[in-house]
C-alpha positions as CSV (number, residue, x, y, z in Angstrom):
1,X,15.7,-11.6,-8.9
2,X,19.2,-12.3,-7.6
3,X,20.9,-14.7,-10.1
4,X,24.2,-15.2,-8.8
5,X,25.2,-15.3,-5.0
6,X,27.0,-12.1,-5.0
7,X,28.5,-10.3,-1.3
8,X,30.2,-7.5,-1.3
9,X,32.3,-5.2,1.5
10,X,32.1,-1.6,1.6
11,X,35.7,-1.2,0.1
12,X,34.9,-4.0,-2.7
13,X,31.4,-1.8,-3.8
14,X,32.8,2.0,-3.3
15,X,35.6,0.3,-6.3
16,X,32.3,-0.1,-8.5
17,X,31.7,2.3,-11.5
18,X,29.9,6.1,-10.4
19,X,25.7,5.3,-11.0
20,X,26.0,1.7,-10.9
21,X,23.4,-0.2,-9.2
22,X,24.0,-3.6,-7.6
23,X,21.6,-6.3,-6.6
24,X,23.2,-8.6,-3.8
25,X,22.8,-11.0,-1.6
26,X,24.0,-9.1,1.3
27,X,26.5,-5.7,1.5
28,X,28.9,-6.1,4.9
29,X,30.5,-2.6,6.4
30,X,32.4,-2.3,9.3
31,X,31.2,0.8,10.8
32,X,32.7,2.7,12.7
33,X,30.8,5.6,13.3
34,X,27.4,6.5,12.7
35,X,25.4,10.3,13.2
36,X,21.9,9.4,14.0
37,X,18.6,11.0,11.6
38,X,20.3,13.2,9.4
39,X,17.4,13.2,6.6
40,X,13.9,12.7,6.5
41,X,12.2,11.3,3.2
42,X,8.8,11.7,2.0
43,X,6.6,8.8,3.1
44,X,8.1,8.9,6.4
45,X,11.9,7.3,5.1
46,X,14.6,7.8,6.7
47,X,18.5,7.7,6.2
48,X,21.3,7.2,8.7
49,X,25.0,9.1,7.7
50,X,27.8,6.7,8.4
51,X,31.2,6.9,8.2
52,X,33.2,3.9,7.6
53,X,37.0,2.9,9.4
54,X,38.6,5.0,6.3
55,X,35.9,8.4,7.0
56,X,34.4,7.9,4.0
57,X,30.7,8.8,3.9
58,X,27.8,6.4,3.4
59,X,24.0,6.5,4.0
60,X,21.6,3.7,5.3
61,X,18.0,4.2,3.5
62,X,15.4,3.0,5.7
63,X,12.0,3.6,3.5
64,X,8.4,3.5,4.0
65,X,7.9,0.1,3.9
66,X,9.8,-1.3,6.3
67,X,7.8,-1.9,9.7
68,X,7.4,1.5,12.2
69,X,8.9,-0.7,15.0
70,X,12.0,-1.4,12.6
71,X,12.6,2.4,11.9
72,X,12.4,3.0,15.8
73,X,14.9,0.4,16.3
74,X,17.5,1.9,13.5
75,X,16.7,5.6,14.6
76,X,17.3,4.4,18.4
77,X,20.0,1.8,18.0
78,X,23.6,2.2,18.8
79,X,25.5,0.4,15.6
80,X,29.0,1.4,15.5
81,X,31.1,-1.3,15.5
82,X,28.4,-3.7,13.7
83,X,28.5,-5.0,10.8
84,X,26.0,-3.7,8.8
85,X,23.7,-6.0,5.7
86,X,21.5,-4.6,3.0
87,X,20.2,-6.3,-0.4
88,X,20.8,-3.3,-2.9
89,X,23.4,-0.7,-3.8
90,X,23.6,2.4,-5.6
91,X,26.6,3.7,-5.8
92,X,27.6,7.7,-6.3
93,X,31.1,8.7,-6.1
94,X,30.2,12.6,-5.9
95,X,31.5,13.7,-2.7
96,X,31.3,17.6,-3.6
97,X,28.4,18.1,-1.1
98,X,27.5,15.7,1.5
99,X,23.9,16.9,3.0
100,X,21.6,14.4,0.5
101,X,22.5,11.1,-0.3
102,X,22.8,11.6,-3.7
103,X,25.9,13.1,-3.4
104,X,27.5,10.6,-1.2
105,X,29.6,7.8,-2.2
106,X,27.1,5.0,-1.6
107,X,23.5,4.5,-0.5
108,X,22.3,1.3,1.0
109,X,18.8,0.4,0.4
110,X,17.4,-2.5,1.4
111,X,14.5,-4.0,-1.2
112,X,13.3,-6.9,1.4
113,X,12.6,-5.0,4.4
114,X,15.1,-7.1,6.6
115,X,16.6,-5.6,9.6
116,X,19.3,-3.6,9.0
117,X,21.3,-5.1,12.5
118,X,22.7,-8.3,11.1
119,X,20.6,-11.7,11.8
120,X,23.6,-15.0,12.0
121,X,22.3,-16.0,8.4
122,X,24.2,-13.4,6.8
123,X,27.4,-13.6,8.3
124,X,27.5,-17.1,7.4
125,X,27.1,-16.3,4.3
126,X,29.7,-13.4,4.6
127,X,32.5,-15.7,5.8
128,X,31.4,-18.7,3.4
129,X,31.6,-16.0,0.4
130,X,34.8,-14.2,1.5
131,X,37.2,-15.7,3.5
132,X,39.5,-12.8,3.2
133,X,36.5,-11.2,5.0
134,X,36.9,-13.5,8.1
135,X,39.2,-10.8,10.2
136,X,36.7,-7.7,9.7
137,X,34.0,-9.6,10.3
138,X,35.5,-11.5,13.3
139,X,36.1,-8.2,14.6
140,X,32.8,-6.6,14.3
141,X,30.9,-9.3,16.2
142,X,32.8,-9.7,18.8
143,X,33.1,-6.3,19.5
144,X,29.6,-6.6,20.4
145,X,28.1,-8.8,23.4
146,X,25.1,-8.7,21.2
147,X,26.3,-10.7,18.9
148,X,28.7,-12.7,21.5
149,X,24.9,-13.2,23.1
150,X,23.3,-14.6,20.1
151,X,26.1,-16.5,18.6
152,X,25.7,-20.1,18.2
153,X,27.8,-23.0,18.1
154,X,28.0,-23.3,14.0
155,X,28.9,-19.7,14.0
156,X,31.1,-19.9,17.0
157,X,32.8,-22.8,14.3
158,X,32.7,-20.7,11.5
159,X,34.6,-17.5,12.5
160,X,37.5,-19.8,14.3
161,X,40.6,-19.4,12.9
């Protein structure tokens, strides 16, 4: 159970201590690149390599649980540039090999089963949380009509300077 509203960038949770694990709200990362399927899991999981602005390595965990028309989505999807949520963090600063996720400097997983492209709610919360954030986070939705598409007017508000 999450305690205390906690968000977190990339840059704020790659800072955290080697083997910690993090329960939060939500984890924003401006993507900038992403190499599609690079592992497979048993039970069918699978996890996404990503590099963020800086080309430093991350992985997205989509497991076994989430819903088979919510893996197609990730494997298919086109996210660079998006902003990126999960619920969990593990982070591993072991950069020595790169081919499992265990060696890379953080794993996303997401304990809820939420999409893994970025519902409004979120960014609220995001912007509401970190202000400093409000510039990254500006950027990566309107680098994407998608977003631009599904903004509303309360979101439209919030990301305003």
């Amino acid at each position: 159970m999450i305690s205390k509203a906690c968000m977190v960038s990339l840059e704020q949770a790659m800072g955290r201590d080697h083997g910690s694990e993090v329960d939060v709200v939500a984890v924003v990362a401006y993507v900038s690149h992403l190499e599609i399927g690079i592992n497979r899991g048993p039970g069918g999981s699978r996890e996404f390599c990503l590099k963020d602005a800086s080309n430093r390595i991350a992985f997205l965990r989509v497991d076994s649980s989430v819903r088979d028309e919510h893996r197609g989505l990730y494997m298919e999807a086109d996210i660079c540039n998006h902003i990126v949520v999960a619920t969990r963090i593990i982070v591993n600063h072991d950069t020595r090999c790169l081919e499992h996720s265990q060696h890379t400097s953080l794993t996303f997983i997401d304990t809820q089963g939420a999409p893994w492209l970025t519902p409004l709610e979120p960014i609220r919360l995001a912007i509401r949380l970190n202000p400093e954030l409000r510039d990254t986070i500006k950027k990566a939705v309107c680098d994407r009509a998608l977003y631009l598409a599904t903004m509303d007017s309360e979101l439209q508000a919030s990301i305003s300077p």
